[in-house]
C-alpha positions in Angstrom: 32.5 -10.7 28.0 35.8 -8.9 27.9 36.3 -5.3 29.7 37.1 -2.5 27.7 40.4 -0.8 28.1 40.6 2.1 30.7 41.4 4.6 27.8 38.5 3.7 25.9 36.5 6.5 25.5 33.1 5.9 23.3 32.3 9.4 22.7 35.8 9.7 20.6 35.1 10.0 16.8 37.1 6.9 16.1 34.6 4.8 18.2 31.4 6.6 17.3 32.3 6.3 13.5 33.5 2.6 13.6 31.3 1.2 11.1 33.0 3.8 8.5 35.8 1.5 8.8 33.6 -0.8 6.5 33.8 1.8 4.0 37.1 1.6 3.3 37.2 -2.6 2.9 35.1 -4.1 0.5 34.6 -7.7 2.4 33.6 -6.2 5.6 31.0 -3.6 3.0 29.5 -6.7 1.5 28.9 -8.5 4.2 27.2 -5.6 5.9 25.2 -5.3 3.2 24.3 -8.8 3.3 23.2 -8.6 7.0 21.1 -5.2 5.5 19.6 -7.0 3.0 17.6 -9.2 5.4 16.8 -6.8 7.7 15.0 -5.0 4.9 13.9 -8.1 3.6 12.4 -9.0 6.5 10.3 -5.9 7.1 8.9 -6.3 3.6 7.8 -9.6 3.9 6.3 -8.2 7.6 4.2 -5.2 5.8 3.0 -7.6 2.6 1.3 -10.0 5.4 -0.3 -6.9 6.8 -1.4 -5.9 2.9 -2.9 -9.2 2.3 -4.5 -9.5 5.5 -6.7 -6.5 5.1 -7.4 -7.8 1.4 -8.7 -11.1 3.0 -11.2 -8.6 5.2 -12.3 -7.3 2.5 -13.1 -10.4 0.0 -14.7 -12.1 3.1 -17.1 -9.0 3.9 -17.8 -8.7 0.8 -18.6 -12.3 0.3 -20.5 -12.2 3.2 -23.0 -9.5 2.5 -23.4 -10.9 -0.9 -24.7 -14.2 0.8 -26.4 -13.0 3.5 -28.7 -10.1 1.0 -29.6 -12.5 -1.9 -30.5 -15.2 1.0 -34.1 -13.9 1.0 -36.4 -11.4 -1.0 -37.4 -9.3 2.4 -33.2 -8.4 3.1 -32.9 -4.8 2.7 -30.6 -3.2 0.1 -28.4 -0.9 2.2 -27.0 -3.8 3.6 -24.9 -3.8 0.4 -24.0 0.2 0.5 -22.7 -0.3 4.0 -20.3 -2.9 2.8 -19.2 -0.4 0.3 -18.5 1.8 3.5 -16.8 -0.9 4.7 -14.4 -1.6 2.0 -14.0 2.2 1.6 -12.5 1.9 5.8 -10.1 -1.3 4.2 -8.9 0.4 1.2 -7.4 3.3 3.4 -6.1 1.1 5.6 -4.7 -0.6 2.7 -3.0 2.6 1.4 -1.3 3.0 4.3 0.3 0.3 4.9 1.3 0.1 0.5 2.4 3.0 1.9 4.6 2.1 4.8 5.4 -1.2 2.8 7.2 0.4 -0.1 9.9 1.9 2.0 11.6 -1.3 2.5 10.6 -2.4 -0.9 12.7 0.5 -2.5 15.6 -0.3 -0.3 15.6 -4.2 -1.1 15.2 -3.6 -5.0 18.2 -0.6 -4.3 20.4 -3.5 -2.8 19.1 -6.0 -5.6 19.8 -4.2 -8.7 23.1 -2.6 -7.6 24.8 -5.0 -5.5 23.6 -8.3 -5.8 22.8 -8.2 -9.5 26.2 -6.7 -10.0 28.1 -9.1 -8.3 26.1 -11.8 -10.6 27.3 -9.5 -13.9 29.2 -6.9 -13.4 28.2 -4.4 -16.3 27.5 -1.3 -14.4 25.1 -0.1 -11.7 21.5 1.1 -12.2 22.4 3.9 -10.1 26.4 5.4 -9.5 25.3 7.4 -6.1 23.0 3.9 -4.8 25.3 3.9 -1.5 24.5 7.5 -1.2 21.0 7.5 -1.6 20.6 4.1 0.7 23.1 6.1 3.7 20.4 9.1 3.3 17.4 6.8 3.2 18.7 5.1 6.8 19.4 8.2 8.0 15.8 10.0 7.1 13.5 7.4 5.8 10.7 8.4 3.4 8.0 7.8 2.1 8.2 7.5 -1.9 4.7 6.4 -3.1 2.2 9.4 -2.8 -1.1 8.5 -1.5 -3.3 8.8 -4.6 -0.7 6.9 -6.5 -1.0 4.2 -3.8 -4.9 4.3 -3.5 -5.1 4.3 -7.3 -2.2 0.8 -7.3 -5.1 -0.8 -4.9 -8.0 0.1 -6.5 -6.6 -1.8 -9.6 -5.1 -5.1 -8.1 -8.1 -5.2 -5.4 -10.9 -2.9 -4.0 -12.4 -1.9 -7.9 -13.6 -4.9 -8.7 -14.8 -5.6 -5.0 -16.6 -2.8 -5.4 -17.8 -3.3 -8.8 -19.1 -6.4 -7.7 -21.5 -5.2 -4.8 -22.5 -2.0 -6.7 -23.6 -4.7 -9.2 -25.0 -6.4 -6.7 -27.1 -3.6 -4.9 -27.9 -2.4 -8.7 -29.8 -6.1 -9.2 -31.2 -5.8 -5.9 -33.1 -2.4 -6.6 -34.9 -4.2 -10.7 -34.8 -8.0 -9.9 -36.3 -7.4 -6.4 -38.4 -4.4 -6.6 -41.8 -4.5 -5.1 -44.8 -4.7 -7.2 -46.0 -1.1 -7.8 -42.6 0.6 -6.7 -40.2 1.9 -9.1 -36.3 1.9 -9.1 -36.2 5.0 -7.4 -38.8 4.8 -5.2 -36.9 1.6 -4.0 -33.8 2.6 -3.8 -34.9 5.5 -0.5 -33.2 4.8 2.6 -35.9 6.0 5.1 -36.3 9.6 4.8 -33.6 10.3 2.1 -35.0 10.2 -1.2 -34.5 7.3 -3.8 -32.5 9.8 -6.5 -30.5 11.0 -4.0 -29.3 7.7 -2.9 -28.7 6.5 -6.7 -26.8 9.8 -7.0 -24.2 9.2 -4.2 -23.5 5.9 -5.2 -22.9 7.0 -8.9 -20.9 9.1 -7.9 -19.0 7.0 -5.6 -18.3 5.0 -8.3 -17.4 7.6 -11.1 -14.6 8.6 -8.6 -13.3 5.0 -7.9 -13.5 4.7 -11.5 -11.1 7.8 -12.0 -8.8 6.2 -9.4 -8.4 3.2 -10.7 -7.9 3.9 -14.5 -5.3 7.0 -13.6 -2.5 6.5 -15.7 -0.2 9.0 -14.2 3.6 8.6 -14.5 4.9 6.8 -11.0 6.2 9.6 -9.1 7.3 7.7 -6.2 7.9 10.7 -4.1 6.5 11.8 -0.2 8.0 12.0 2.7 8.3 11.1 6.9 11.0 13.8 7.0 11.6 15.6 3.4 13.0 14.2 -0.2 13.4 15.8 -3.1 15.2 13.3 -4.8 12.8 10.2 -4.2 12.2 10.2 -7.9 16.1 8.3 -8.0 14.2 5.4 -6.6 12.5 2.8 -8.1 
């Protein structure tokens, strides 16, 4: 490894700002940009394996309790109401890291729409001030996807019908398996709390997962680790 000069002097403008150099040549841009690419890339293909690993925790809970409750008549029902604690745990985990995943997302699909595919076909960007917004995004990254927005995106592609499923489940537990003498209600008690009270919780429960999953509110794509008020520029 070569010696610097004596008059080099790393806290000069010139060498503190020597990447702006690729700013000004459009090779030595593109094949930073390149090198960017798979960096960011690389950290969404890192946060999509953590996203799909919590989904396999879920399906195999939830496949578990399933097999373990109907495997005999003297199992007791709650089993099934603490998996859908239990999935309730995953799914915020889950919208976190949809969360933290989307960061890079929005900085790949930046690069892909207006560098790579305008290299392919040149007919214009999809947005003029990309290199502006990407510049602010390295220097203060943020979070775009709100976390209702990304709770709601799960619920739809996963957790609802997880949940539909033991809710289901539990529901068949309570009138296929019901004791002789003992109504739904009555069955449905959990020690001291009362049968309608139970039934209530977990209609509830599900009236809100419900409203979750079938919002249909316009993408926002907004939030923040530092502050962005223009995160709506992003797709």
């Amino acid at each position: 490894m070569s010696e610097p000069p004596e008059d080099f002097d790393p806290g000069s403008r010139e060498e503190r700002e020597v990447a702006a150099e690729a700013a000004g040549d459009r090779s030595d841009l593109l094949s930073l940009m390149a090198h960017t690419y798979r960096g960011e890339l690389g950290r969404t293909s890192s946060w999509r394996t953590r996203i799909d690993r919590t989904t396999n925790w879920a399906v195999v809970v939830t496949a578990s309790l399933l097999t373990w409750t109907f495997s005999s008549e003297s199992r007791p029902h709650y089993v099934l109401l603490i998996g859908l604690v239990m999935l309730s745990v995953f799914l915020g985990i889950e919208t976190r890291r949809y969360r933290m995943f989307d960061v890079w997302r929005s900085r790949v699909r930046l690069l892909e729409e207006n560098v790579f595919a305008n290299a392919l076909d040149p007919e214009g960007v999809e947005q003029s001030n990309w290199r502006t917004l990407l510049s602010e995004d390295l220097r203060e990254p943020t979070i775009k996807t709100p976390t209702v927005e990304a709770m709601s995106r799960r619920l739809y592609r996963v957790y609802a019908p997880l949940l539909t499923v033991l809710i289901a489940a539990w529901v068949v537990r309570l009138t296929v398996f019901t004791p002789s003498g003992s109504g739904v209600v009555a069955t449905a008690a959990i020690g001291a709390v009362p049968g309608a009270f139970v039934l209530a919780i977990v209609g509830g429960f599900y009236l809100a997962v419900l409203a979750l999953t079938l919002r249909r509110a316009p993408r926002r794509a907004k939030g923040e680790l530092q502050a962005a008020e223009d995160a709506e520029e992003w797709k």
